[in-house]
C-alpha positions as CSV (number, residue, x, y, z in Angstrom):
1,X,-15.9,8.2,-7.7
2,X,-13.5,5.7,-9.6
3,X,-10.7,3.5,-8.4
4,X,-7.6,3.0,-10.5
5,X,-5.1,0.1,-9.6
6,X,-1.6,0.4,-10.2
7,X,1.8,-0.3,-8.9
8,X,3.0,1.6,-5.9
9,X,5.7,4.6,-6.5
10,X,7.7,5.4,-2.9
11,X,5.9,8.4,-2.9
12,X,3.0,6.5,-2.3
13,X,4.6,5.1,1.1
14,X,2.6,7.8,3.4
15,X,-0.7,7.2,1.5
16,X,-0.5,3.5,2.3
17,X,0.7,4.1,5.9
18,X,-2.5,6.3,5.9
19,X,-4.6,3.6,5.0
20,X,-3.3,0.7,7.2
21,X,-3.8,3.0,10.1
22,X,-7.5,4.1,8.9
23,X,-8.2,0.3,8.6
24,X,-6.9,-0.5,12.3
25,X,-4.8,-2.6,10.3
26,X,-1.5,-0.8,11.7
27,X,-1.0,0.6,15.9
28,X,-0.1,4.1,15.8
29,X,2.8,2.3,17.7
30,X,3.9,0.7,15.1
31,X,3.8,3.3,12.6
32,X,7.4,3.8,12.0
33,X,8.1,0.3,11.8
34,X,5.5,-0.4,9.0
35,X,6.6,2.5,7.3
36,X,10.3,1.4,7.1
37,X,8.8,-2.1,5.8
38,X,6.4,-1.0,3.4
39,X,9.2,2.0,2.0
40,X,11.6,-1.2,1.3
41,X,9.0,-3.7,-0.3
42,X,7.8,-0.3,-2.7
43,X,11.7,0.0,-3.6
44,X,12.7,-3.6,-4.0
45,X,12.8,-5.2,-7.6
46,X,11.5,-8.4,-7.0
47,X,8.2,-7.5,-5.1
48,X,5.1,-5.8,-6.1
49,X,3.3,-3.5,-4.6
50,X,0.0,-2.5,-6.0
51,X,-2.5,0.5,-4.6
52,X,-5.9,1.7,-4.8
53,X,-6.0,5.0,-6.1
54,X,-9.6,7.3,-5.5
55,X,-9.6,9.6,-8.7
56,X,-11.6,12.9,-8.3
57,X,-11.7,12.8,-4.5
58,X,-9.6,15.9,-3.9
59,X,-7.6,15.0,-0.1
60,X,-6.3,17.7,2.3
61,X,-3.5,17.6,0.1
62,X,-5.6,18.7,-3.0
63,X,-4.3,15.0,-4.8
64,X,-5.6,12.0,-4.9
65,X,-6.0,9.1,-1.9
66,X,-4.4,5.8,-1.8
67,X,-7.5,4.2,-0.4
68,X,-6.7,0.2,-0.3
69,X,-2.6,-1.9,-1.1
70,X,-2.0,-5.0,-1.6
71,X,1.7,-6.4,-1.7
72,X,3.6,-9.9,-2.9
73,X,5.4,-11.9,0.0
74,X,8.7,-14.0,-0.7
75,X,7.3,-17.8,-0.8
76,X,9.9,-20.3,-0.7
77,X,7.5,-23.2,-3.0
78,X,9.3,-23.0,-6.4
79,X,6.1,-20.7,-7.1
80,X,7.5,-17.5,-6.9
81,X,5.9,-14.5,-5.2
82,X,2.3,-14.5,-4.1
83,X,-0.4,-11.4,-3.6
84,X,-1.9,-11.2,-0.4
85,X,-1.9,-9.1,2.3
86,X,-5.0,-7.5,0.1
87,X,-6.2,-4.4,2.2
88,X,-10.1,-3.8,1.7
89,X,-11.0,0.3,-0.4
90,X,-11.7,2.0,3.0
């Protein structure tokens, strides 16, 4: 199996809601909110979103599986936006 990094699309949002729930990462609970949040960071210009993509592992779906995100936070230093929030390739 290979992994392929690249920045999120929205129509990645459900793959990476997926994945945070997999993880235990995200409540079932808390679904909807983390959705809503992680929809608006894929969408907004000055963030970036990155996933982990399995390529030739067919899902339910018959595509392929976000497996692992990672995501810039706003950081009021003067440096900019930083990546973390790194999800570990379930």
């Amino acid at each position: 199996m290979t992994f392929v990094m690249r920045p999120a699309r929205p129509v990645d949002a459900p793959g990476i809601l997926a994945a945070d729930l997999d993880a235990g990462r995200t409540a079932p609970a808390d679904a909807a909110r983390f959705a809503a949040s992680i929809s608006a960071a894929v969408a907004d210009p000055t963030r970036l979103v990155v996933v982990a993509e399995a390529q030739g592992d067919a899902n339910a779906g018959g595509g392929v599986g976000v497996v692992g995100w990672a995501k810039t936070h706003p950081f009021d230093g003067g440096e900019g936006g930083l990546l973390q929030a790194a999800r570990p390739l379930s």
